[in-house]
VOBA-1610 file (N, C-alpha, C; in pm, whole numbers, padded with zeros to 5 digits, always signed):
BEGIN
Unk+11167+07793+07665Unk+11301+07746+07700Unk+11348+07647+07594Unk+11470+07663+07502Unk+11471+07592+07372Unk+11535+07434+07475Unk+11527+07370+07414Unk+11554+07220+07457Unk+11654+07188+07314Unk+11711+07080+07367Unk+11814+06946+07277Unk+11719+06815+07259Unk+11650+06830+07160Unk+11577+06656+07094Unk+11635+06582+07162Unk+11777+06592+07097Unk+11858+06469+07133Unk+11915+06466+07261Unk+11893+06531+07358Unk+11874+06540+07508Unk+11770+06541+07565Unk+11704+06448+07582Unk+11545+06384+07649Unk+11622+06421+07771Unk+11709+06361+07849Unk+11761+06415+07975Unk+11731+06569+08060Unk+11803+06668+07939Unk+11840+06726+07927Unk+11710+06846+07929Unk+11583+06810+07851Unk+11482+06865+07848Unk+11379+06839+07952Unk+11423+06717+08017Unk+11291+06696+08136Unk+11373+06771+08260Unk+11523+06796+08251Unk+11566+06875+08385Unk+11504+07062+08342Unk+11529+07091+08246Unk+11529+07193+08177Unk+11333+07186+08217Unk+11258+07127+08211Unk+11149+07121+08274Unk+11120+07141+08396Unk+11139+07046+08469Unk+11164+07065+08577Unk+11221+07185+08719Unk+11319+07224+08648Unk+11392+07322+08740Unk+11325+07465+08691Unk+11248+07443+08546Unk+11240+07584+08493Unk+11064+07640+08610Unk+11038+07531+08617Unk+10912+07556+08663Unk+10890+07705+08761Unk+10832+07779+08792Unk+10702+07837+08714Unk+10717+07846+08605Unk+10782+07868+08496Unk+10881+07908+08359Unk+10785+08086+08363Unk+10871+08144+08260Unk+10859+08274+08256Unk+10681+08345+08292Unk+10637+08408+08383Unk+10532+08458+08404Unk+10491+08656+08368Unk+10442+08638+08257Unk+10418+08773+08230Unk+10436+08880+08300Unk+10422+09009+08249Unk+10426+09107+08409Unk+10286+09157+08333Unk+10228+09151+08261Unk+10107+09201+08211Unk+09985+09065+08182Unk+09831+09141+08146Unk+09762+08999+08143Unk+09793+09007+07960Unk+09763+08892+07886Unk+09726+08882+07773Unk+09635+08775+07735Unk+09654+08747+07591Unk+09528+08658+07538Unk+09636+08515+07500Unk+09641+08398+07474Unk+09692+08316+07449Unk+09635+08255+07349Unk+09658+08299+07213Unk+09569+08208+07108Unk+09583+08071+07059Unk+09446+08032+06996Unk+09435+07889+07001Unk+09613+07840+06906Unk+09657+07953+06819Unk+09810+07878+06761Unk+09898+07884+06849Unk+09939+07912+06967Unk+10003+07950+07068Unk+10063+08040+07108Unk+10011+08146+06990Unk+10114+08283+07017Unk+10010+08355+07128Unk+10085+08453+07190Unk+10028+08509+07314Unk+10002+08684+07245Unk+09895+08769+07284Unk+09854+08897+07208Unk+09898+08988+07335Unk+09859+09074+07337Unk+09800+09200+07492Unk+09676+09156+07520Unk+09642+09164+07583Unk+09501+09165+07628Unk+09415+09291+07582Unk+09329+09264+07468Unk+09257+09360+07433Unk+09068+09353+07467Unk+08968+09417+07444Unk+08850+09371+07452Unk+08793+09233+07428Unk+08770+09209+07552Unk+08728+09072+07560Unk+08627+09011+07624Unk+08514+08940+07573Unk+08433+08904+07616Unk+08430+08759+07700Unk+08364+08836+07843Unk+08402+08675+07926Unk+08325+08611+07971Unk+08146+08675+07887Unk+08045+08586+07882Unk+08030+08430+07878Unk+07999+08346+07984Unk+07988+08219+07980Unk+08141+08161+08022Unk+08213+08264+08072Unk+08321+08181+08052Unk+08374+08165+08259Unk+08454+08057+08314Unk+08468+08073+08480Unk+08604+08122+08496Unk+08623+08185+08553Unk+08741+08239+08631Unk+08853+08168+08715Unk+08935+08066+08667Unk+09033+08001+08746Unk+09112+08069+08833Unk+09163+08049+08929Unk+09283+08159+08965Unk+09422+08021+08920Unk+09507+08049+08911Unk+09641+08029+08849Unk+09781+08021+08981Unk+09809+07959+09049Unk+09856+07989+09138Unk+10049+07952+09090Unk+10036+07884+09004Unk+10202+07859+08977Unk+10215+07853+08817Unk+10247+07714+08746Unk+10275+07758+08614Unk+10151+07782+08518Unk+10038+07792+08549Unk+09906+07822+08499Unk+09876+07932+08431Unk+09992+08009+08497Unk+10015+08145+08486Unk+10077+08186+08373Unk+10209+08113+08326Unk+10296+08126+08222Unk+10203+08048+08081Unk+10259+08100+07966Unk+10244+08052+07807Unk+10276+07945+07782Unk+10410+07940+07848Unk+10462+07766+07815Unk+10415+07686+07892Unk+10362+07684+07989Unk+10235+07558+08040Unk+10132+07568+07999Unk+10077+07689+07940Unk+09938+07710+07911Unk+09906+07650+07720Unk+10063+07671+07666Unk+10098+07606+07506Unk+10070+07470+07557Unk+10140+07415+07663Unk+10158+07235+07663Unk+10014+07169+07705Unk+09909+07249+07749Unk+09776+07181+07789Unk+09677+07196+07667Unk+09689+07325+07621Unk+09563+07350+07554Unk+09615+07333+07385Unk+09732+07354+07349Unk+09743+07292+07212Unk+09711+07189+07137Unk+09614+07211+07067Unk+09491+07139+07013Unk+09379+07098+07071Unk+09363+07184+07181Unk+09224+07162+07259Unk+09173+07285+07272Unk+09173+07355+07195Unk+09095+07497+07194Unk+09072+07526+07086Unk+08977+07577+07015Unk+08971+07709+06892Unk+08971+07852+06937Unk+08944+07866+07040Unk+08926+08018+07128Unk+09046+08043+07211Unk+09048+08169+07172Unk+09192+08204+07323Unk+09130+08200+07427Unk+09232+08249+07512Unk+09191+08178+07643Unk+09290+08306+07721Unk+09199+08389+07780Unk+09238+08521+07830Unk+09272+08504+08028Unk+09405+08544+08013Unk+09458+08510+08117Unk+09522+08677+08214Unk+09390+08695+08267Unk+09438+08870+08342Unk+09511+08870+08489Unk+09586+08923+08499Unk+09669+08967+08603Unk+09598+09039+08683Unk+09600+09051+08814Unk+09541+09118+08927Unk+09623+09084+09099Unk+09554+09127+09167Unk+09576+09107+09315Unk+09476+09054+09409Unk+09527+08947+09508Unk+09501+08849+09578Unk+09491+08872+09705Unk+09395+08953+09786Unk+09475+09013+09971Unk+09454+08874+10053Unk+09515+08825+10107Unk+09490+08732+10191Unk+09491+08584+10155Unk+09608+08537+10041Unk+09641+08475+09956Unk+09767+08481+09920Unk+09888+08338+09928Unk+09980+08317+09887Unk+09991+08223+09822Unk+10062+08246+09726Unk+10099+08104+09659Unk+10192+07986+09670Unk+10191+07923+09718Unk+10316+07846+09770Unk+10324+07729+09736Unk+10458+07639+09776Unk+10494+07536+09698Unk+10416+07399+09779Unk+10356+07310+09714Unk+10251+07185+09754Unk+10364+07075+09812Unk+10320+07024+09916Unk+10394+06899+09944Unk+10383+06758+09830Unk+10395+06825+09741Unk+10408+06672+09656Unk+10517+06668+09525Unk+10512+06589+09461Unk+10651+06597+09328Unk+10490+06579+09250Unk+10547+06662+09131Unk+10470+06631+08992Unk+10532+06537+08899Unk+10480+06509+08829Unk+10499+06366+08747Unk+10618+06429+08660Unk+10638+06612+08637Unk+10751+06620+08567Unk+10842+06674+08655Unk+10861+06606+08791Unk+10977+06658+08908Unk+10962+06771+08924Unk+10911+06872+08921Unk+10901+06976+09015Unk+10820+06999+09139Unk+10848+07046+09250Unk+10754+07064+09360Unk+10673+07170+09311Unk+10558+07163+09225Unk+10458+07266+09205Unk+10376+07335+09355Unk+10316+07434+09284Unk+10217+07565+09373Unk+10052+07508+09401Unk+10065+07565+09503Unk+09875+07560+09576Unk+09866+07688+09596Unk+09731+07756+09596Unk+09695+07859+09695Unk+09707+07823+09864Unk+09751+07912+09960Unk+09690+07911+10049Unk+09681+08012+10107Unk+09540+07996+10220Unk+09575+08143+10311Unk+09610+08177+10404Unk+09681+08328+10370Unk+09797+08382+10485Unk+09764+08502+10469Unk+09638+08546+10541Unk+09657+08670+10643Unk+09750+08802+10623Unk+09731+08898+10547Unk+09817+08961+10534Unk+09928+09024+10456Unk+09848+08900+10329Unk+09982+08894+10261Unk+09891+08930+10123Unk+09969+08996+10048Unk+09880+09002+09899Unk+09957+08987+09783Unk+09917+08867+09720Unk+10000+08836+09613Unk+09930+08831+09443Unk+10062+08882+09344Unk+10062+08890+09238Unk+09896+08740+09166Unk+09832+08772+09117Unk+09763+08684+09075Unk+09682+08669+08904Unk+09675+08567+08846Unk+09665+08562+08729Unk+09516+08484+08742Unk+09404+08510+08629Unk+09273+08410+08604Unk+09279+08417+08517Unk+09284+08282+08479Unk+09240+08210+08371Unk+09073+08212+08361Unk+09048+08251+08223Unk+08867+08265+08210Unk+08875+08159+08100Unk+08803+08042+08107Unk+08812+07936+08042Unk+08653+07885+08010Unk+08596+07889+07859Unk+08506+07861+07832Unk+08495+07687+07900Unk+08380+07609+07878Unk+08344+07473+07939Unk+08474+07403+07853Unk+08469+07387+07778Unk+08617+07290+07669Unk+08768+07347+07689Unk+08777+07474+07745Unk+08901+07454+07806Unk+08887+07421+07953Unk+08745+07498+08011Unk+08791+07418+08143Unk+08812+07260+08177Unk+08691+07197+08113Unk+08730+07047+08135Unk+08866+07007+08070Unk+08964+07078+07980Unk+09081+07030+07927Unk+09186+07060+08030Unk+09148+07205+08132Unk+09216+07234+08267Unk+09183+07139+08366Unk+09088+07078+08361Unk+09037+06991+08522Unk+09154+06852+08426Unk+09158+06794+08299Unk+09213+06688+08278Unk+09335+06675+08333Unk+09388+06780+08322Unk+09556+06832+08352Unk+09622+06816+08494Unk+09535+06835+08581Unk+09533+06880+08701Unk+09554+06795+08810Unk+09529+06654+08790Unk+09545+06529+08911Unk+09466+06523+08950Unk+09317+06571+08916Unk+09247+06598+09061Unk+09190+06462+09048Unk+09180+06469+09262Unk+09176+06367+09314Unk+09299+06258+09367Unk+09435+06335+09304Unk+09514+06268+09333Unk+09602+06357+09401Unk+09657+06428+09367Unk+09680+06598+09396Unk+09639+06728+09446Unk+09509+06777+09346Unk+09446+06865+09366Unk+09332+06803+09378Unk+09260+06912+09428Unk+09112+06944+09446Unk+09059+07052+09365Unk+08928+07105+09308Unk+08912+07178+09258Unk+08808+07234+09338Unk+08803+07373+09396Unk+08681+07415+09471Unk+08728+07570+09431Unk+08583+07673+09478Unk+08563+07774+09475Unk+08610+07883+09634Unk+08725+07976+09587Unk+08786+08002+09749Unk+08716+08094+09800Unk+08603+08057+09870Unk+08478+08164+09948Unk+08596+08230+10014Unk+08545+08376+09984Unk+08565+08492+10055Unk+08693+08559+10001Unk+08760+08499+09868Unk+08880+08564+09821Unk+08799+08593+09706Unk+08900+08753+09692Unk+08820+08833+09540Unk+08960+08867+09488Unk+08961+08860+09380Unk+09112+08889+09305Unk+09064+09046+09210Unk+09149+09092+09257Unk+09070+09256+09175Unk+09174+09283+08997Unk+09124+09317+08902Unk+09180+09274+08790Unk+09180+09431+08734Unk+09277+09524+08759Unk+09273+09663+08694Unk+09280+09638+08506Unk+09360+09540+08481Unk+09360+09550+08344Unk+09222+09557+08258Unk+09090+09472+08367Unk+08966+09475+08263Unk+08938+09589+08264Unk+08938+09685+08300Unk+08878+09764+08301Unk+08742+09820+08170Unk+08644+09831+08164Unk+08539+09841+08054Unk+08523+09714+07933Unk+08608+09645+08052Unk+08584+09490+07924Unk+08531+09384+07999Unk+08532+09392+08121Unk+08470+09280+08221Unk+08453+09320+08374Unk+08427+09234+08465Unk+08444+09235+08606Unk+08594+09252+08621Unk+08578+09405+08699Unk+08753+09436+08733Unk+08749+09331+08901Unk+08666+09300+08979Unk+08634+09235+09086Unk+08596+09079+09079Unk+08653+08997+09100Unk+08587+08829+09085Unk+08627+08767+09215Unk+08509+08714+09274Unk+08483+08678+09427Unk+08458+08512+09393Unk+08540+08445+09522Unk+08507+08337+09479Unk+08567+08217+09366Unk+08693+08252+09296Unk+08719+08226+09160Unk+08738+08031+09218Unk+08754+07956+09116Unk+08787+07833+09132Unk+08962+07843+09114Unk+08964+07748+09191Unk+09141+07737+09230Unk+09173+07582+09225Unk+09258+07481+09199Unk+09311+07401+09238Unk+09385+07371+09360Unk+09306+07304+09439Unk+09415+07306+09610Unk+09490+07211+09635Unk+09639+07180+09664Unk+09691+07064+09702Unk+09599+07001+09782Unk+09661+06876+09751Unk+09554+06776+09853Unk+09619+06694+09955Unk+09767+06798+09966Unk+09903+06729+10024Unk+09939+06853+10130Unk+09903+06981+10115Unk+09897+07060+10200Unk+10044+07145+10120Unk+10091+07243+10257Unk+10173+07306+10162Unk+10346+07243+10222Unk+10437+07310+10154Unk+10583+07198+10197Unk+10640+07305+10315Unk+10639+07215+10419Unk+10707+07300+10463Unk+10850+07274+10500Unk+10926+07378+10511Unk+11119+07459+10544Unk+11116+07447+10650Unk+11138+07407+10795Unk+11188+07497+10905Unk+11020+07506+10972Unk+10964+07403+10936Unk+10830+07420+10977Unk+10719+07531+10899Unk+10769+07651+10829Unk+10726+07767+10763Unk+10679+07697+10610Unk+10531+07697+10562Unk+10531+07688+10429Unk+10646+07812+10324Unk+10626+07792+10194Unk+10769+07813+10098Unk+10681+07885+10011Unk+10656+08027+09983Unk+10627+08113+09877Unk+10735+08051+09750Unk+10625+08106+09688Unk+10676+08090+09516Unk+10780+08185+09504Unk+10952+08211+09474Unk+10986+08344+09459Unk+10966+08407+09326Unk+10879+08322+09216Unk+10886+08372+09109Unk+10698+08460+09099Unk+10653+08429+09223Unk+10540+08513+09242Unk+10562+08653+09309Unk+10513+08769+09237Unk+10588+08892+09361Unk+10428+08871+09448Unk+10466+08909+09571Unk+10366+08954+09714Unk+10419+09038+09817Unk+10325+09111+09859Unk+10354+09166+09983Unk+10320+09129+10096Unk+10447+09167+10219Unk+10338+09100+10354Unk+10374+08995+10379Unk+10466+08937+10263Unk+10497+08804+10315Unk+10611+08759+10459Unk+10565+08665+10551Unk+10645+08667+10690Unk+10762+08571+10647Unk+10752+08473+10570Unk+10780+08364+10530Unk+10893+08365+10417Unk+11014+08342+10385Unk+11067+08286+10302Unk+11076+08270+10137Unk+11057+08298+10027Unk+11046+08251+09916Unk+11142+08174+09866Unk+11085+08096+09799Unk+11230+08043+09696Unk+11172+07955+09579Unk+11309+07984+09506Unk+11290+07916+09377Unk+11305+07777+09357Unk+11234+07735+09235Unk+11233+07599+09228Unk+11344+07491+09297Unk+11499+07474+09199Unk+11607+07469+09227Unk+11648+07471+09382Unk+11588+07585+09472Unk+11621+07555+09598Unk+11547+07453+09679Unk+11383+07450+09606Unk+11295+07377+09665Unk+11354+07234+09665Unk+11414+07183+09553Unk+11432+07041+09476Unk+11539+07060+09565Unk+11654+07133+09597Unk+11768+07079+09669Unk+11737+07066+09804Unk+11606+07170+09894Unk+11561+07133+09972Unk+11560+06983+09998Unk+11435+06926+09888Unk+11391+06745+09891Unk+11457+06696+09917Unk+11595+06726+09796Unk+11717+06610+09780Unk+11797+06585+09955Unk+11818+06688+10019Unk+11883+06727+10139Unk+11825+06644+10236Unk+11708+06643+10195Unk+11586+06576+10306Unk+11579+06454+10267Unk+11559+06410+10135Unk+11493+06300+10162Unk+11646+06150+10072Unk+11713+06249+10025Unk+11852+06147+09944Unk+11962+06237+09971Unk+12004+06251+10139Unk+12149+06330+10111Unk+12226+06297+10059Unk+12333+06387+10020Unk+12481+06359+09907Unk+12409+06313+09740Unk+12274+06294+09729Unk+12287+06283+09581Unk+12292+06365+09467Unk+12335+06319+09382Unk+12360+06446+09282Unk+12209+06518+09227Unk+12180+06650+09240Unk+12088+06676+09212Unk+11988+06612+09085Unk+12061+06643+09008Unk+11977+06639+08840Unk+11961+06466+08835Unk+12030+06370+08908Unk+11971+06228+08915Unk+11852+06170+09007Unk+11872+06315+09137Unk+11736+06278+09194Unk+11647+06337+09129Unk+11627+06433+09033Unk+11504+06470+08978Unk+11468+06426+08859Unk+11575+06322+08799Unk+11493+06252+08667Unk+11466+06101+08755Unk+11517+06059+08895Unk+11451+05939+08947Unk+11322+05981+08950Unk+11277+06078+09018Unk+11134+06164+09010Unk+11047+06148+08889Unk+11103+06191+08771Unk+11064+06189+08652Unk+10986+06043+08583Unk+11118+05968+08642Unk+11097+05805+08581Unk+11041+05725+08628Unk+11034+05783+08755Unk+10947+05655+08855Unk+10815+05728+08939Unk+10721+05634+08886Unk+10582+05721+08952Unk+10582+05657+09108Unk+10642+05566+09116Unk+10679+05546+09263Unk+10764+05586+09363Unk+10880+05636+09289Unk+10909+05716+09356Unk+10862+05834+09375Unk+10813+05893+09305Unk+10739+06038+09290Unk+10615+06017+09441Unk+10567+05884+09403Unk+10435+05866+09546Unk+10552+05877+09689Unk+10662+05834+09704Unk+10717+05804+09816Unk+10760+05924+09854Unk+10836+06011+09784Unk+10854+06139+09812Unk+10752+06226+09849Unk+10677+06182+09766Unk+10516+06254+09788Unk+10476+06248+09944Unk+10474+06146+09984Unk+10407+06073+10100Unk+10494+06168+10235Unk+10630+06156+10197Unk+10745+06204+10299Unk+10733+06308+10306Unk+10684+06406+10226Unk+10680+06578+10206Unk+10584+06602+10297Unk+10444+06570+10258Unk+10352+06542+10303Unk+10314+06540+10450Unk+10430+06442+10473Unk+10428+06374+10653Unk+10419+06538+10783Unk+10456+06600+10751Unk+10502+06704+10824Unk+10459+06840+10742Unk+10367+06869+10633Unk+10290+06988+10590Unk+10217+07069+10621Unk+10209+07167+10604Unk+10148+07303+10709Unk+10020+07308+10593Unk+09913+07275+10701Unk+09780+07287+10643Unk+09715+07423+10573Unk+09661+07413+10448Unk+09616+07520+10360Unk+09569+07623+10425Unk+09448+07623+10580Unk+09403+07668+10594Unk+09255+07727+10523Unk+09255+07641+10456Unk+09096+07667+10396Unk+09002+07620+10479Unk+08831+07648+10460Unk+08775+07559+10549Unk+08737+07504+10447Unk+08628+07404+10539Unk+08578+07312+10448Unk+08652+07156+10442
//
């Protein structure tokens, strides 16, 4: 998404609202210069299986973490999720968007991306991540994400993958947690929507009448406000449903 230098404003809304930002319809490779390949033969010896539940998924979050923290690409395959949605977390991120958790919903099978990340990108993924403040990082017993693209290059089957879980639960609309609409799924009972609606959701809720794009760079600028909103989302969130 090209940005204005000279609109810092201008680029943290353009952040913000863009969130998931563009998500492949195919898997590929993301090399250490940031250009993205097809996904060709690839070895995923030694390497763990993230699942990707929101912008983890896309190049342009995956350029802003790992640029200059990799020499190796970092192979990111597309597959399917049964009994798994992705949906939006009760919390603000430090760059104003209401980002994605996994959770599970019965029924539903959604679009899904893994990240296979040798030890130096994963610990450069766990840096990224909040955890402990936000997320959690655990392994989702009993979900297998099936990956047609490996086919004769790896496990087309991965059980178990590590996920990042809100630690805020998921946001809920109308009482109903909020699918990603920029994730496709089937099965879903629930609602999707896009960023933009999510954020006007907040604004509605938590600062009526304000102008959008000022409540989401207050977000931006203030890590206290970001906790207070946080806290308010939070208050009333429809639990992940994981155990544990």
């Amino acid at each position: 998404m090209a940005t204005d230098p000279a609109d810092p404003h201008g680029a943290a809304l353009n952040r913000a609202f863009g969130y998931p930002y563009a998500i492949p319809g195919a898997s590929y490779l993301l090399m250490p210069d940031g250009t993205v390949r097809p996904l060709s033969a690839v070895d995923l010896k030694g390497r763990t299986p993230v699942l990707a539940s929101g912008s983890n998924q896309a190049p342009e979050q995956l350029r802003r973490k790992f640029g200059g923290h990799t020499d190796r690409p970092v192979p990111v395959v597309r597959g399917a999720v049964a009994g798994v949605d992705m949906v939006h977390s009760a919390h603000v991120a430090r760059y104003g968007s209401i980002p994605a958790t996994p959770m599970a919903c019965p029924g539903v099978t959604a679009t899904a991306f893994i990240t296979w990340l040798d030890d130096r990108q994963l610990a450069r993924m766990h840096a990224t991540e909040a955890l402990g403040l936000n997320y959690d990082v655990r392994p989702l017993a009993g979900v297998t994400v099936t990956q047609p693209d490996l086919a004769g290059t790896g496990p087309e089957a991965v059980d178990a993958p590590l996920a990042y879980v809100s630690r805020w639960g998921a946001l809920a609309v109308d009482g109903r947690p909020v699918p990603l609409a920029a994730v496709p799924a089937t099965g879903r009972t629930h609602r999707a929507l896009g960023q933009r609606d999510v954020l006007t959701h907040a604004r509605d809720r938590l600062a009526p009448g304000a102008d959008l794009s000022a409540f989401v760079l207050a977000a931006v600028h203030d890590p206290d406000e970001r906790a207070r909103r946080t806290r308010a989302l939070a208050a009333d969130a429809v639990p992940l449903a994981w155990d544990g």
